[in-house]
N, C-alpha and C positions, 0 to 999 in steps of 0.2 A: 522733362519733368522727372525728378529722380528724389527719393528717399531712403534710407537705410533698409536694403529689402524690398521697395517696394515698386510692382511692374505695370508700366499703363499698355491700353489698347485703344484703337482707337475707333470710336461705334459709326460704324457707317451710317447715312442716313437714308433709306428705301427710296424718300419721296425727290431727293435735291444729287445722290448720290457720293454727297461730299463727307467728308470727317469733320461735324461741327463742334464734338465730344469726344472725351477720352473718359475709360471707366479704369482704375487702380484695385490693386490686390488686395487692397486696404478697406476698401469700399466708397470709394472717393471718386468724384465724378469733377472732370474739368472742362470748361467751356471755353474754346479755341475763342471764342469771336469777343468775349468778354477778359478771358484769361483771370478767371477765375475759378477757384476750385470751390466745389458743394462739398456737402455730406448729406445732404438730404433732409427731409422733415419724416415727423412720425405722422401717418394716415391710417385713419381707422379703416377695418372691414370686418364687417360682423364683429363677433369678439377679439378678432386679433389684430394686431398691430404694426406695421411696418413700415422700415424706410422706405420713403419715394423722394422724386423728384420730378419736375414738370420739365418736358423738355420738347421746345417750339422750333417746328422743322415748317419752313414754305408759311411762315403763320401760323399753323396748325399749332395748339397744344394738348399735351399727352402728360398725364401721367407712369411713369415707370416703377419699378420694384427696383431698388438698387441690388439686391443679391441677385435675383434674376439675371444682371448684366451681369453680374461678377461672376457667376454659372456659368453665363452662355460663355462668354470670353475665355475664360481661364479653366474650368474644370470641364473633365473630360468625361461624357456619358458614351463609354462605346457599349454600353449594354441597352440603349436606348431607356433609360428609367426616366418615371412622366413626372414625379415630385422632387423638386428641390430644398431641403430640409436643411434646419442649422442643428450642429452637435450639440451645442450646449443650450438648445431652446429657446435663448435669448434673439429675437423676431429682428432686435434692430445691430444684433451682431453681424455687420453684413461682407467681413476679411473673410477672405477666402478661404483659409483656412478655419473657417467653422462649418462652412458648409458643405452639404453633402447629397448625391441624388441616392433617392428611393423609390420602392415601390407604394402602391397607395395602400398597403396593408402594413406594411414596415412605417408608413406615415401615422399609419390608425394606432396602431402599437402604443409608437412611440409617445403620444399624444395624449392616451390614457395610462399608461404606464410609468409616464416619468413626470419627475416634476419638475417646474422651469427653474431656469437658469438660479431662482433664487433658492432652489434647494427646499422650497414654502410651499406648501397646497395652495391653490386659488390665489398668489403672488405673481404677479408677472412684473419682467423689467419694464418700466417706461420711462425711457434715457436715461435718466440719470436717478428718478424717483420710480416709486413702486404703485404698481394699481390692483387691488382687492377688490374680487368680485367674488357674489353672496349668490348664489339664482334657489328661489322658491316657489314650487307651483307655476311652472313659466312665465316666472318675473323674476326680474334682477338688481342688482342693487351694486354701484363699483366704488369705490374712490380710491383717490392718488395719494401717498403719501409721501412725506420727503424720508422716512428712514423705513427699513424693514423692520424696528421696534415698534414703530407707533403702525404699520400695516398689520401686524399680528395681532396687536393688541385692537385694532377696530375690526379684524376678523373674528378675533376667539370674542368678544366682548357684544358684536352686533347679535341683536335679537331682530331676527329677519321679517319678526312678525308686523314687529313695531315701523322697522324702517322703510315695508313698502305699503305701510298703512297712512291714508290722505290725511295729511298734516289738519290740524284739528285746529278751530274756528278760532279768532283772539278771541281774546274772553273778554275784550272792551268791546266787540261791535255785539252786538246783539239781533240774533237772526228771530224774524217775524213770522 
């Protein structure tokens, strides 16, 4: 399997001992047995966002973190660092070349200090569309937009108060 630049490895499996997968520099995952190549899906956790992929050893299915494989495989931690971070913030950037280990204070930094990938407060990439998140009073409020104009515009425009306020009664039913 070979592309301009780009290098696969191939993931052993703990349980079977075989090579049923190959992970790429790209972030691309191939399956010997199907021969076919993934890219993953977007899986939430907590507020954040990332490539995964499910991948069934002996039966068994798992989820994985694509850049985690692309970590373990290709970049080198000889300073033992425990977080694997992406340069440009973007979760589902998962080439190799974005990513980077750190420590969990350099993870904290980064995290509140920069803004993501879309260069936007409270903007985060979601593939190819953008997701805007509002939190007030520990509640929160997200949506997806297809452009970073109409994301801004539902950020600078939301009144927080109104939109995690319980949608109010039709005014044709009539409560007794």
């Amino acid at each position: 399997i070979n592309m301009d630049n780009e290098r696969w490895e191939k993931i052993l499996s703990i349980d079977t001992g075989k090579h049923e997968y190959s992970v790429s520099t790209f972030g691309r995952i191939y399956n010997h047995s199907h021969q076919k190549i993934k890219e993953g899906v977007l899986k939430h956790e907590g507020p954040y966002t990332y490539k995964c992929l499910i991948f069934q050893f002996n039966g068994v299915k798992k989820w994985h973190k694509i850049h985690q494989l692309v970590g373990e495989h290709f970049l080198d931690n000889d300073e033992q660092l425990p977080c694997l971070g992406f340069k440009d913030g973007d979760r589902t950037n998962c080439r190799l070349d974005n990513l980077v280990y750190r420590t969990y204070s350099e993870m904290a930094l980064n995290r509140f200090s920069s803004r993501s990938a879309t260069g936007h407060k409270n903007i985060q990439m979601y593939g190819e569309r953008f997701k805007v998140r509002k939190h007030y009073k520990g509640r929160s409020k997200s949506k997806i937009c297809d452009t970073i104009e109409e994301a801004i515009e539902w950020r600078n425009g939301l009144n927080i108060i109104e939109a995690l306020a319980p949608p109010e009664p039709d005014a044709c039913v009539q409560i007794i």
